[in-house]
C-alpha distance (Angstrom), angle and dihedral (degrees) to the residues before:
residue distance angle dihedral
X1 . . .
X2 3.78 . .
X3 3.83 130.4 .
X4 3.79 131.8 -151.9
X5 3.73 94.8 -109.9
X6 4.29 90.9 -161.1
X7 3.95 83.2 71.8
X8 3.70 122.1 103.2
X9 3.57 119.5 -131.6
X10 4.05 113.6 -108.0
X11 3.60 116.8 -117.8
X12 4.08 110.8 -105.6
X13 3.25 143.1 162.0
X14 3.98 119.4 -110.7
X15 4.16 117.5 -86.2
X16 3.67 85.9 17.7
X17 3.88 103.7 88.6
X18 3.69 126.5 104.2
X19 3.37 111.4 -116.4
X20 4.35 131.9 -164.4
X21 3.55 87.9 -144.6
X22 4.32 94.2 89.9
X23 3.29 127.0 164.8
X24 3.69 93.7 -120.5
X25 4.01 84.0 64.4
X26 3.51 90.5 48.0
X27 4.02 101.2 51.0
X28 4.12 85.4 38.0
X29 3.86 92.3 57.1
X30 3.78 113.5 21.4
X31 3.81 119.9 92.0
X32 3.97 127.8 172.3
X33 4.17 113.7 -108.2
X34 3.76 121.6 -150.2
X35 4.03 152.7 122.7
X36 3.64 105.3 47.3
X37 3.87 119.8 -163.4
X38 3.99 126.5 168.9
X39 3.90 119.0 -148.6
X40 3.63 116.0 -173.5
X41 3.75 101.9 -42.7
X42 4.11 94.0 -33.7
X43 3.88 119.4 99.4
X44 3.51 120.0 -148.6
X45 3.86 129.9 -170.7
X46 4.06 146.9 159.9
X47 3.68 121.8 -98.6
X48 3.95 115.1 -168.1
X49 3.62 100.1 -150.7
X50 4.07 117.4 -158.3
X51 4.05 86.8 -179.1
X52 4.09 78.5 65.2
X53 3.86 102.7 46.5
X54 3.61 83.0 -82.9
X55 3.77 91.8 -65.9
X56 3.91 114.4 173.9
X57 4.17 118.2 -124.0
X58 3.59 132.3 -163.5
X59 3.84 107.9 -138.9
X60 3.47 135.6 -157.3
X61 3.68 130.6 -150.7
X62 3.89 109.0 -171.2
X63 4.10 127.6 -146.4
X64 3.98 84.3 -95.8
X65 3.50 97.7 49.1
X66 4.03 103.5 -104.1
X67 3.53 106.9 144.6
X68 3.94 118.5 -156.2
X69 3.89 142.8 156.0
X70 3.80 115.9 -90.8
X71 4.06 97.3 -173.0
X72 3.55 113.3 68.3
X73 3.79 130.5 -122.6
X74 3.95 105.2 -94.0
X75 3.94 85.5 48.9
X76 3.94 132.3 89.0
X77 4.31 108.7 -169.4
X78 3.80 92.0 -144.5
X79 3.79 135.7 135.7
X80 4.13 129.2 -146.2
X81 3.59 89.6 -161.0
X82 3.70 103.2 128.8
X83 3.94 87.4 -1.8
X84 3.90 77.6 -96.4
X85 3.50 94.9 72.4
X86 3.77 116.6 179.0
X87 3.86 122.8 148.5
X88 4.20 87.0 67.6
X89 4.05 100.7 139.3
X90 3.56 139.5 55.4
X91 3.67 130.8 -174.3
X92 3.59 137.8 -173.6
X93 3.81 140.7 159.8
X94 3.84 84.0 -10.1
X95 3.61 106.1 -53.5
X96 3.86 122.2 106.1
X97 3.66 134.0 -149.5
X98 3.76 118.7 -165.1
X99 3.81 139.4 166.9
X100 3.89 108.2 -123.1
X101 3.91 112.2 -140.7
X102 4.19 99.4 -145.8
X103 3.99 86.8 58.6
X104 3.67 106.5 15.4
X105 3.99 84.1 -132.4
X106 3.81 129.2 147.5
X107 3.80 112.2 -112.7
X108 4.12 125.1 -159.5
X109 3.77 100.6 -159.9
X110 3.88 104.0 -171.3
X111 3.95 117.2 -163.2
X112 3.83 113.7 -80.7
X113 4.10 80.5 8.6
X114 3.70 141.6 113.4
X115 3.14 119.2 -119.0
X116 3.73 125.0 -96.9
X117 3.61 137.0 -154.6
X118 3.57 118.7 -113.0
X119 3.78 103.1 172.9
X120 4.10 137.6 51.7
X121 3.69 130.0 -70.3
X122 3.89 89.2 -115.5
X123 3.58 145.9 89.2
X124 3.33 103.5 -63.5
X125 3.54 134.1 128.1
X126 4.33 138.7 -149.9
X127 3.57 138.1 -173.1
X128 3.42 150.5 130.6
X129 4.33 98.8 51.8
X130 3.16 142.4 -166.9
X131 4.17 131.0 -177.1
X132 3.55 118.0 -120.1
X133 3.78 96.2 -159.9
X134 3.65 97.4 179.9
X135 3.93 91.4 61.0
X136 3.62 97.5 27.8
X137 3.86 99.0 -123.2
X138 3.55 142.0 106.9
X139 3.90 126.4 -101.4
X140 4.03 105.6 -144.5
X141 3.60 139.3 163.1
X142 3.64 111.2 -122.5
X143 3.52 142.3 -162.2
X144 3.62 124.3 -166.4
X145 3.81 125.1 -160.2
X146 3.87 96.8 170.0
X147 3.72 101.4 82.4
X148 3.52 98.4 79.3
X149 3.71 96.2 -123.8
X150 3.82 114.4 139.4
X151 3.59 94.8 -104.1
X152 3.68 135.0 15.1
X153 3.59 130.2 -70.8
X154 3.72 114.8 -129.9
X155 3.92 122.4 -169.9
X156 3.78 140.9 136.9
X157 3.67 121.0 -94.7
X158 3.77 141.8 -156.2
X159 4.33 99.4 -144.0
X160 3.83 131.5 -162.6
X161 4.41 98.7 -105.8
X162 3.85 90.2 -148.0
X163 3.68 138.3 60.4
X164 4.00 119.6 -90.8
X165 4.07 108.1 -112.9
X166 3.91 91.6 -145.6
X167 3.62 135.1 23.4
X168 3.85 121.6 -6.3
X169 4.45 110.0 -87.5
X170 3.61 112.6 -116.3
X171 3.67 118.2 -108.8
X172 3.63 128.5 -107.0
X173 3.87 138.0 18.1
X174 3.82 97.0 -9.7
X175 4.20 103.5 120.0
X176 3.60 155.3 9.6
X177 3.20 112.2 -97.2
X178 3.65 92.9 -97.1
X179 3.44 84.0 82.1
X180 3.61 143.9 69.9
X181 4.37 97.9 -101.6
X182 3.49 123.4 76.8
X183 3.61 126.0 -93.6
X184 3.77 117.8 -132.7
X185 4.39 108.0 -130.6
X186 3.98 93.4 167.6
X187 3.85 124.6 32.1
X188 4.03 137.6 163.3
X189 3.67 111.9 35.9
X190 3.75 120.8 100.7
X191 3.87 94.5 -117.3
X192 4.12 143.5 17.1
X193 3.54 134.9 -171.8
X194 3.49 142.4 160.8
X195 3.56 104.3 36.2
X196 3.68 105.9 -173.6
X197 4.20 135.5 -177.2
X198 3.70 125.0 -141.5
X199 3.86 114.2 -122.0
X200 4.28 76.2 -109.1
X201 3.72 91.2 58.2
X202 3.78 77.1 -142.6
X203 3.75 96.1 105.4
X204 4.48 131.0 44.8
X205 3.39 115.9 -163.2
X206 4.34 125.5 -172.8
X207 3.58 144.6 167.3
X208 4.03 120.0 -119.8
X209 3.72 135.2 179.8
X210 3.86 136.0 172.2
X211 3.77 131.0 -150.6
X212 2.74 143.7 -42.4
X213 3.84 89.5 33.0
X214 3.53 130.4 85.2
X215 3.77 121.4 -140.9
X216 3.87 86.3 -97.9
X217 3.43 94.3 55.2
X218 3.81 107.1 51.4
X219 3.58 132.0 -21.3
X220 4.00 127.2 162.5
X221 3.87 120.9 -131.9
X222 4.06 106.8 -139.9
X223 3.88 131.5 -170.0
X224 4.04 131.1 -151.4
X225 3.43 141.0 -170.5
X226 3.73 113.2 -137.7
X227 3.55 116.3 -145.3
X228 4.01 117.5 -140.5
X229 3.81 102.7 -87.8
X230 4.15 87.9 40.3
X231 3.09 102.7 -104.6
X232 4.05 115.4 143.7
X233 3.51 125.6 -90.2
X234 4.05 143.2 -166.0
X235 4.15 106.7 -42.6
X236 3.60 124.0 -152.8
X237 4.14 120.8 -171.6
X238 3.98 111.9 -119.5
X239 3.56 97.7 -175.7
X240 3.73 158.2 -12.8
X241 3.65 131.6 34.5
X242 4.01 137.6 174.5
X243 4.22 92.4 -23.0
X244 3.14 102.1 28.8
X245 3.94 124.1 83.6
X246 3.70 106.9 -157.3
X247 4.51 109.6 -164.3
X248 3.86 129.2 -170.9
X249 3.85 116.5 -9.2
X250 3.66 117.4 -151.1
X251 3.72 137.2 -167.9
X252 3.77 109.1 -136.2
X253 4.19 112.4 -139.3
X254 3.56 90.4 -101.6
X255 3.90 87.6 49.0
X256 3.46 104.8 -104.1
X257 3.80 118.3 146.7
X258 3.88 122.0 -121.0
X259 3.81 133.5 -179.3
X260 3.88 138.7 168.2
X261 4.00 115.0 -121.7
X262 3.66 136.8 169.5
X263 3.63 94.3 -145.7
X264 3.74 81.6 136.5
X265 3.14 91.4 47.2
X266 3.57 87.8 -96.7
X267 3.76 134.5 105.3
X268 3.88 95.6 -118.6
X269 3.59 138.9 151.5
X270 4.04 121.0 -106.9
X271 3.94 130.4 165.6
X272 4.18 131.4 -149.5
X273 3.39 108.8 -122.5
X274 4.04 138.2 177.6
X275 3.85 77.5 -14.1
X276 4.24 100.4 -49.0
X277 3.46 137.0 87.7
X278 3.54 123.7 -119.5
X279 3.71 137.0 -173.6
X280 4.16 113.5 -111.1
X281 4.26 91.5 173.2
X282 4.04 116.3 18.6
X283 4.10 97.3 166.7
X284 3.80 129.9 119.6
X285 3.96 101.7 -82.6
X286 3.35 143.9 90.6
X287 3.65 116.8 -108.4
X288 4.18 89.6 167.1
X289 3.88 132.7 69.5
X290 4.29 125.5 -146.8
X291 3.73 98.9 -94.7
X292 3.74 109.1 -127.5
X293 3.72 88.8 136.2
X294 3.41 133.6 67.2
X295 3.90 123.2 -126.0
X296 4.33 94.7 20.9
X297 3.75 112.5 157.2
X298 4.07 121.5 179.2
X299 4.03 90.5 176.7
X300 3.83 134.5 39.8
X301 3.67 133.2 176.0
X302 3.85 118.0 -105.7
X303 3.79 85.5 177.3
X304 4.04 143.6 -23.8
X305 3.74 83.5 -76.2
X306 3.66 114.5 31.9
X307 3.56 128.0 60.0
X308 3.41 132.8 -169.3
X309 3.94 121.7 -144.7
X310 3.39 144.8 -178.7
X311 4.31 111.0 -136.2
X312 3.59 135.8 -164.7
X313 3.68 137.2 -169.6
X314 3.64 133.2 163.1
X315 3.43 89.7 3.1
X316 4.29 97.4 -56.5
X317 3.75 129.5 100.5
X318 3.19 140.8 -138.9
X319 3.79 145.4 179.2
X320 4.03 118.7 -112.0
X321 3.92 140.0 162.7
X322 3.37 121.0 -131.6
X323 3.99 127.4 -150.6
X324 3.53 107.6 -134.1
X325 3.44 97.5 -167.8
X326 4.44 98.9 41.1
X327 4.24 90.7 32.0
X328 3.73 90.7 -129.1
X329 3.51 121.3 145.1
X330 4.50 112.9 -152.1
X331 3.94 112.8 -174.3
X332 3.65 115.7 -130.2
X333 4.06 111.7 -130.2
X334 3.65 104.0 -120.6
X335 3.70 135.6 137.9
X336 3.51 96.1 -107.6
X337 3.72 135.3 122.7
X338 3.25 110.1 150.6
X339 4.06 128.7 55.4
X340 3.84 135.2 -178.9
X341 4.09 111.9 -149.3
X342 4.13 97.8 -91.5
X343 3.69 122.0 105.7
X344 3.44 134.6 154.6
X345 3.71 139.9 177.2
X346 3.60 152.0 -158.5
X347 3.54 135.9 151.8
X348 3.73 122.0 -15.4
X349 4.19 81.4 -28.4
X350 3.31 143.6 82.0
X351 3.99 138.1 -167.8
X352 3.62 123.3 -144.8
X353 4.10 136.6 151.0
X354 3.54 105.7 -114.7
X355 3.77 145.5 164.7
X356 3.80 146.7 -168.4
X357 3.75 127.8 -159.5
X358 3.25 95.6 -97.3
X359 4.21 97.5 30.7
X360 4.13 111.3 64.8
X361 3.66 110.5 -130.8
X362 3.81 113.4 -75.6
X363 3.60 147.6 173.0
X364 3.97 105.8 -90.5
X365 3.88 140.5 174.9
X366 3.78 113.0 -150.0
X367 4.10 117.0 -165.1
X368 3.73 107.3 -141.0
X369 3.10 105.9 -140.7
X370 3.89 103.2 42.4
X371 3.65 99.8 27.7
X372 3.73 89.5 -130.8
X373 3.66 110.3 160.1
X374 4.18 131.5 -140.0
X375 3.91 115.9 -167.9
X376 3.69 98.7 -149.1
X377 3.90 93.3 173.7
X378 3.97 133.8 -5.6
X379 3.87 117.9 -151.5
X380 4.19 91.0 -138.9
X381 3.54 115.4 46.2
X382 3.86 95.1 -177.8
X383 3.59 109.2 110.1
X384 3.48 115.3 -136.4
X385 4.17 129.3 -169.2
X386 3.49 101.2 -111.3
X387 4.14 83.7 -134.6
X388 4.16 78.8 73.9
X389 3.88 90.0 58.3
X390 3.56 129.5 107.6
X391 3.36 115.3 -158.9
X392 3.98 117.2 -149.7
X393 3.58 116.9 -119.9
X394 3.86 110.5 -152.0
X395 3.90 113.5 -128.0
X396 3.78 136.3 -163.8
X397 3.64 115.8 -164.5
X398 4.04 134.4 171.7
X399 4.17 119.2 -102.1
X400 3.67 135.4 171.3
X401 3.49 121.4 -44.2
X402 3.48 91.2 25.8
X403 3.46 106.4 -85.2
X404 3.85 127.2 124.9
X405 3.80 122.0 -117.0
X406 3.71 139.1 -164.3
X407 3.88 152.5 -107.5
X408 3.51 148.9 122.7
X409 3.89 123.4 -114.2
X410 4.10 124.5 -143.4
X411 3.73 107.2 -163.1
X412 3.97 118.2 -150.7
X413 4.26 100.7 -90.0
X414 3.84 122.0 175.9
X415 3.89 120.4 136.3
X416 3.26 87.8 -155.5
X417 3.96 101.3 71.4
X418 3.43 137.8 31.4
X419 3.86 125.1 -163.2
X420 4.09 130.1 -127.1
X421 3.44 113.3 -89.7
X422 3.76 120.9 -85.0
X423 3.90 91.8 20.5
X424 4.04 118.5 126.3
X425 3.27 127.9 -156.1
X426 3.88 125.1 -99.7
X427 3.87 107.2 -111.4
X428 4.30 124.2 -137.1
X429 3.82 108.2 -155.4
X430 3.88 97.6 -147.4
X431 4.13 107.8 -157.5
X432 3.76 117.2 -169.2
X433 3.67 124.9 -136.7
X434 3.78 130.3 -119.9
X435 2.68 92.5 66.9
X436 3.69 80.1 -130.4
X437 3.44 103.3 63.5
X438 3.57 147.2 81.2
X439 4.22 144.4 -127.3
X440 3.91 118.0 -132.5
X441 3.69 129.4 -172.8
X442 3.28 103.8 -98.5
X443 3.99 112.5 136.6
X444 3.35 101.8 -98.8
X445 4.20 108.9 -178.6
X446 3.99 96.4 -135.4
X447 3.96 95.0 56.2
X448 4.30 77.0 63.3
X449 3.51 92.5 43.5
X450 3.97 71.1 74.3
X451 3.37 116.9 38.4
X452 3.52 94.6 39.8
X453 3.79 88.6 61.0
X454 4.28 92.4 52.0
X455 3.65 97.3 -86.7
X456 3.65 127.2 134.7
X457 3.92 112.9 -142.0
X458 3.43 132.8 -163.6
X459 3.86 134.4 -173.1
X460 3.59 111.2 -152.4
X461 4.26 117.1 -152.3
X462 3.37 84.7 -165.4
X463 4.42 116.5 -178.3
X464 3.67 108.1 -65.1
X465 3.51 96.5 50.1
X466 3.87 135.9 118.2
X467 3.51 134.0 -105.7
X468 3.61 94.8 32.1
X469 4.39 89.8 88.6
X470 3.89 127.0 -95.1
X471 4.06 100.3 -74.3
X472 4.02 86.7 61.2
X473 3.51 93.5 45.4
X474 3.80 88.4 52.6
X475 3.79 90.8 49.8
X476 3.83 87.3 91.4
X477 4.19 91.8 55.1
X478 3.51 102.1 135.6
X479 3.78 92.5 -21.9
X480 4.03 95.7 95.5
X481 3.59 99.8 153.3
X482 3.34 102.2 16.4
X483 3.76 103.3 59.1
X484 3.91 87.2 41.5
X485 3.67 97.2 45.9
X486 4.07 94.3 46.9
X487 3.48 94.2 50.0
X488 4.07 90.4 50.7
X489 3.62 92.4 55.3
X490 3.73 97.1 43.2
X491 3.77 94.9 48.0
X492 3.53 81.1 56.3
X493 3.23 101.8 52.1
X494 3.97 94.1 40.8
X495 3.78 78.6 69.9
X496 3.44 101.8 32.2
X497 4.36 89.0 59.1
X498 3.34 87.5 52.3
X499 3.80 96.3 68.2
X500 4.52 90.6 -117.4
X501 3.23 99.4 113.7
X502 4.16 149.6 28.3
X503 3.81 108.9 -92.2
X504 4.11 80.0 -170.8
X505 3.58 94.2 59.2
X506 4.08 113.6 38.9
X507 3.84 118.7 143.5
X508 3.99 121.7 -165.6
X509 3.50 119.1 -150.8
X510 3.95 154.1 169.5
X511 4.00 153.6 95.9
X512 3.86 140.1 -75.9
X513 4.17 109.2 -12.7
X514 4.46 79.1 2.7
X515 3.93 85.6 60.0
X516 4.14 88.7 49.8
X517 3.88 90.6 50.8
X518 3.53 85.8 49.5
X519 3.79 96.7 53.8
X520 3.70 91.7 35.1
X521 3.93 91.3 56.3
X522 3.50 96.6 48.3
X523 3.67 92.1 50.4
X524 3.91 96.3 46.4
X525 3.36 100.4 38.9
X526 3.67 150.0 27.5
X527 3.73 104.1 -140.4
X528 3.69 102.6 98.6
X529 4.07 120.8 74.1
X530 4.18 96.5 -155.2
X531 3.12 139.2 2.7
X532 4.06 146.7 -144.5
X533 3.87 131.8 -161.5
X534 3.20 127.3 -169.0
X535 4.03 104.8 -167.8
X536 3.58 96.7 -41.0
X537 3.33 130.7 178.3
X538 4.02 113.2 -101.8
X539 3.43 103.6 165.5
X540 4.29 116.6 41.5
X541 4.23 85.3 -171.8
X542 3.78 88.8 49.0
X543 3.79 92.6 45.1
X544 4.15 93.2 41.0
X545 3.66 91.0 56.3
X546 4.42 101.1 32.4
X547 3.72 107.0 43.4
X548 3.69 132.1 95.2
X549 4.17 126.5 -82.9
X550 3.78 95.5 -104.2
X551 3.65 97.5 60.5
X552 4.23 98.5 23.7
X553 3.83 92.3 103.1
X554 4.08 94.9 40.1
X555 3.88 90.6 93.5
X556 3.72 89.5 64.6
X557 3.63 99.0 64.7
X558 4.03 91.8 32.7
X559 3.43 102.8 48.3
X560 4.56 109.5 -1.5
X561 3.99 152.2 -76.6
X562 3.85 107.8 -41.2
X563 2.96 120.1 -117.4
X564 4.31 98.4 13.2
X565 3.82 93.5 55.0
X566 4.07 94.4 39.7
X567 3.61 95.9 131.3
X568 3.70 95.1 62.0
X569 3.75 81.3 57.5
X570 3.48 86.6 53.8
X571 3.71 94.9 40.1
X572 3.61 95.4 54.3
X573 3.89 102.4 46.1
X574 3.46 119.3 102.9
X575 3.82 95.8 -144.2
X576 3.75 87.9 70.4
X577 3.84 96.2 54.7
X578 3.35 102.1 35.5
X579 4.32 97.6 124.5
X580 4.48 76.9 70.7
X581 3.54 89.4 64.3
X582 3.99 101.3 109.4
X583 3.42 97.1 161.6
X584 3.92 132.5 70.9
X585 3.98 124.8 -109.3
X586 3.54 139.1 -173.8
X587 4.46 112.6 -154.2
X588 3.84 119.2 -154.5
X589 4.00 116.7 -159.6
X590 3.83 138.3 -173.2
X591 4.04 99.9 -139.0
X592 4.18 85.5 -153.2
X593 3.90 91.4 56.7
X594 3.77 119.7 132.7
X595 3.56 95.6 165.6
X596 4.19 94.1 63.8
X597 3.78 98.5 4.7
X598 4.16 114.5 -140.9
X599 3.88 89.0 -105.2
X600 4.48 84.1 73.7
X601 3.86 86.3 66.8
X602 3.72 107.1 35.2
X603 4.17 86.3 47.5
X604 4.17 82.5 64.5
X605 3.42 96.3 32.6
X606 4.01 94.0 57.1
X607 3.40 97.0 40.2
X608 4.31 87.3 51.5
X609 3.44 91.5 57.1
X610 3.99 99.0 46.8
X611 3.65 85.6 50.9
X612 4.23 93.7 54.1
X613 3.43 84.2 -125.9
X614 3.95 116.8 143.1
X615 4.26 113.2 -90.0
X616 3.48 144.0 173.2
X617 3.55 127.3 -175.4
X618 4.24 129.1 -178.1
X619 3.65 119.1 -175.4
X620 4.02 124.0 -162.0
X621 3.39 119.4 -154.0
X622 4.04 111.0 -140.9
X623 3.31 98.3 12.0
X624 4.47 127.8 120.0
X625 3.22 127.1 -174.7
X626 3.67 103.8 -18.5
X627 3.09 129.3 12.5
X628 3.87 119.4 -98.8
X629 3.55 106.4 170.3
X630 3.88 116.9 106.3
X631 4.10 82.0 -141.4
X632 3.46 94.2 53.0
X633 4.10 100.9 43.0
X634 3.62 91.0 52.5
X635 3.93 92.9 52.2
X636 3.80 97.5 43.7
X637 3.95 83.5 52.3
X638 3.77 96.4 50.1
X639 3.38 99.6 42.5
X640 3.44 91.7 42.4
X641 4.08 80.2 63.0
X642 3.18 100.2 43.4
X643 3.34 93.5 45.8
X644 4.52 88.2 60.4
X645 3.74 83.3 48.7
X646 3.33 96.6 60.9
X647 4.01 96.5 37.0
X648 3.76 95.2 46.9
X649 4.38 96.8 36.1
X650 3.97 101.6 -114.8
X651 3.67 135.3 139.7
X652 3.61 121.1 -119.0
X653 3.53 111.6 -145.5
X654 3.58 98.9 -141.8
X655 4.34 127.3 38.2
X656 3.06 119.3 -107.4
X657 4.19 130.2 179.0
X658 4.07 104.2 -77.2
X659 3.68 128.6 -113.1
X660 3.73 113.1 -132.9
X661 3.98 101.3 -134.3
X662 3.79 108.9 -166.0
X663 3.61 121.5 -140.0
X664 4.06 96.5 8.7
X665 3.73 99.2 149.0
X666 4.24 96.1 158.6
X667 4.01 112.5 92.3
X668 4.19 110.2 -105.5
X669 3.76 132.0 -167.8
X670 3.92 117.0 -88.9
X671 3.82 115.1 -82.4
């Protein structure tokens, strides 16, 4: 995209400036990065593909650069595990294994091969693998639905590496591994992950936890011996517990075991040693990610000695090498800020998925000792003039109880337009999901979509999320919107008292545990003028009782006991409060969700309309929890837009397909 710089820019109001950052272009040229693994000197990694139905690709980049898709059309590498899956491929010398998401099945896929089923046509479940070369079988999490217990059984499981010639096996404890079943290593905690070999094969390690807690909250770090045929023996606990989150364990080449925990409150890395554990990095960063995924790394071993990490602090990343041996920890000079939890290494390089503000996240291969960067792959292939850009500024600003919270703010920037004097811009609060998580400032194509069109954006890190240290991610400890909602509206504000934005016209958006704060703020508070949820949560007694076993228990350390604290459930669902709503919003839903089931939106969205209060409601067929259909993320951000348009009386200066908005009675500016 270029622009004829000698041009001067047309006189507009704010939100009603045509922008080259469409949504079109974005769907077209956005893909999803993830799950990095080297083999030899090939890389291989997923692609989720919204161009494809948001079907998920294992791709290979060869030694001579050739890049080309290893799972074959038909096939979608993606794990249920969790719901979230992650972790659902393995490669080595050339073969792949991968979890297929229509039938949940194990494939082998051989070179030049179809691939083959190597598990049972039933309800059960892998990620997260690892080879066991010296018995020939796979290592896997698993999570079986077929037993008709109430919930689903999660253990670790030694699996046959190559397709059965006859029949399909039968799942679960049925044989030695001699035979063609699995055999069952790990067995009796709620959850696993991480199941990692020794260079030896002589020792498995894995991380477990039990509800209530989520991985962030406590896990335990536990150590086998493996007897000759595989078979489990005597455990012992190395670290962790009911405080203490323990993220990524890692066998050194020399087989020493390493792990990231925030003991110190702190995501830092530590190793077991000669039977102890001591500290390699104690500082005040966060080495470690919140583990919804399966298969995350933020460190890898480019030798005995040298590590390679990903860092953040304040909310921005880095890349840095630590000395294993001296405990000193040397950033790398790249021009990265941003980094999703995959990292690799071999020698003298490593590869990561990074981004910058003004670089989307990509595929990259950093050489250690020059800093000399590759881009192997970008996420966004839309090329945008960087005069288009608008570059987050990172803000600190006071909330309740005195402590200082987070975000980054996108001013309106097109060189194109300029706005009447005196006029601010209207201002989208962005909230992230999790609600354990966190945004970064990585360029990410839809917060232009935005800014490009004369709205301010801001990305709230509100208490609760990562990458701040454990004491801010505990902020949100029974304080689930609360926490969330006050540090939405004081973000705002922050801005707002500052004369940057229009206190008249601020929207509050996002998905999943972002959709609840949505709902919840609109129903406890008047501040915000519109609204957006993206499968939120309306009902916390609905969601308690009809969500999936990995998050069932998350409530209880969000919001309180169930059932003796039920009327704080009550008290902080939306559904219940809906005659407060003032303010008009528009609800997006995945009809395929089993995370926040369709029933969360259409509870709001009937209760809206009874009231005569202003609603808008979109449905997409096929879709879960997030949407991944190019189709579907172009609608949700159009009508999104038109929906402001029509809230906050502007023009849009192109059509787009309408929004039907029950119950809007005021007059609005033409679409």
């Amino acid at each position: 995209m270029t622009r004829d710089v000698s041009s001067r820019p047309r006189a507009s109001p704010y939100g009603t400036w045509r922008s080259p950052v469409t949504a079109d272009a974005i769907v077209a040229g956005v893909i999803g990065l993830s799950q990095i693994q080297l083999d030899g000197d090939e890389i291989f990694w997923v692609e989720q593909r919204p161009a494809e139905a948001g079907r998920n690709v294992v791709v290979r980049r060869g030694a001579g650069g050739v890049i080309d898709d290893m799972t074959p059309v038909g096939f979608n590498a993606r794990t249920r595990v969790h719901e979230y899956g992650g972790g659902a491929y393995l490669v080595r010398q050339g073969t792949v294994w991968f979890s297929n998401f229509a039938d949940q099945r194990l494939y082998r896929q051989d070179p030049g091969r179809p691939p083959m089923p190597i598990t049972p046509e039933k309800d059960i479940r892998q990620a997260d693998l690892t080879l066991d070369e010296r018995r020939q079988r796979l290592i896997a999490v698993r999570e079986d639905h077929s037993t008709g217990s109430a919930s689903a059984v999660n253990s670790i499981v030694g699996l046959p590496a190559t397709p059965h010639p006859g029949p399909s096996p039968q799942g679960g404890r049925e044989t030695a591994q001699g035979g063609r079943g699995a055999l069952t290593l790990v067995e009796g905690n709620d959850f696993y992950a991480a199941p990692r070999l020794s260079p030896s094969g002589s020792q498995l390690c894995w991380l477990t936890w039990n509800h209530p807690n989520m991985p962030w909250d406590g896990t335990e770090l536990w150590v086998a011996e493996l007897a000759d045929d595989g078979g489990p023996g005597v455990a012992r606990k190395v670290a962790g517990g009911d405080q203490e989150s323990i993220f990524q364990p890692a066998w050194s080449p020399e087989g020493v075991l390493y792990f990231i925990s925030d003991r110190n409150n702190w995501w830092n890395l530590y190793r077991w040693r000669a039977g102890r554990v001591e500290a390699v990095i104690e500082q005040p960063v966060e080495l470690g990610a919140p583990q919804w995924l399966f298969g995350m790394a933020t460190y890898a071993f480019e030798s005995e000695q040298r590590i390679v990490c990903q860092v953040r602090s304040k909310g921005v990343g880095r890349l840095a090498v630590i000395d294993a041996n001296a405990g000193r920890l040397h950033d790398l000079e790249t021009p990265y800020t941003a980094f999703s939890p995959f990292i690799q290494a071999r020698s003298r390089q490593a590869v990561t998925i990074a981004g910058s503000p003004t670089e989307p996240v990509s595929l990259v291969a950093v050489q250690l000792d020059s800093g000399r960067v590759e881009v192997l792959r970008r996420s966004a292939e839309l090329a945008v003039n960087p005069s288009y850009i608008s570059v987050p500024e990172a803000i600190e600003f006071p909330t309740e109880g005195g402590v200082t919270a987070h975000g980054f703010f996108y001013p309106p920037k097109n060189p194109d337009y300029a706005p009447p004097a005196g006029d601010l811009p209207p201002l989208i609060v962005y909230v992230h999901g999790g609600p354990t998580g966190a945004v970064s400032n990585a360029l990410d194509l839809t917060d232009q979509f935005w800014t490009t069109r004369g709205f301010a954006y801001l990305v709230v890190n509100y208490g609760g999320s990562t990458g701040y240290g454990r004491e801010y991610r505990q902020r949100l400890n029974r304080q689930w919107g609360v926490v969330d909602v006050d540090d939405s509206i004081n973000a705002a504000r922050y801005l707002i008292d500052r004369g940057r934005v229009d206190g008249n016209r601020v929207a509050i958006t996002g998905g999943s545990a972002g959709g609840y704060t949505v709902l919840r703020a609109l129903t406890s508070t008047d501040f915000f003028k519109a609204g957006a949820s993206h499968y939120g949560i309306s009902d916390l007694e609905v969601f308690h009782a009809d969500t999936h076993k990995f998050e069932s228990m998350y409530d209880q350390s969000l919001i309180g006991r169930w059932p003796e604290d039920r009327q704080v459930y009550r008290e902080r669902s939306a559904i219940h409060f809906v005659d407060r709503i003032m303010s008009p919003i528009i609800l997006f839903q995945g009809l395929e969700d089993k995370i926040v089931p369709p029933n969360q939106a259409e509870l709001i969205v009937e209760a809206m309309r009874v009231k005569g209060l202003p609603v808008a409601y979109i449905a997409f067929e096929g879709e879960q929890h997030g949407f991944r259909m190019a189709k579907n993320i172009k609608r949700a951000l159009e009508a999104e837009l038109y929906f402001y348009s029509r809230i906050f009386g502007f023009a849009l200066p192109d059509p787009i397909e309408p929004v039907l908005i029950d119950n809007l009675k005021q007059p609005a500016g033409k679409p």
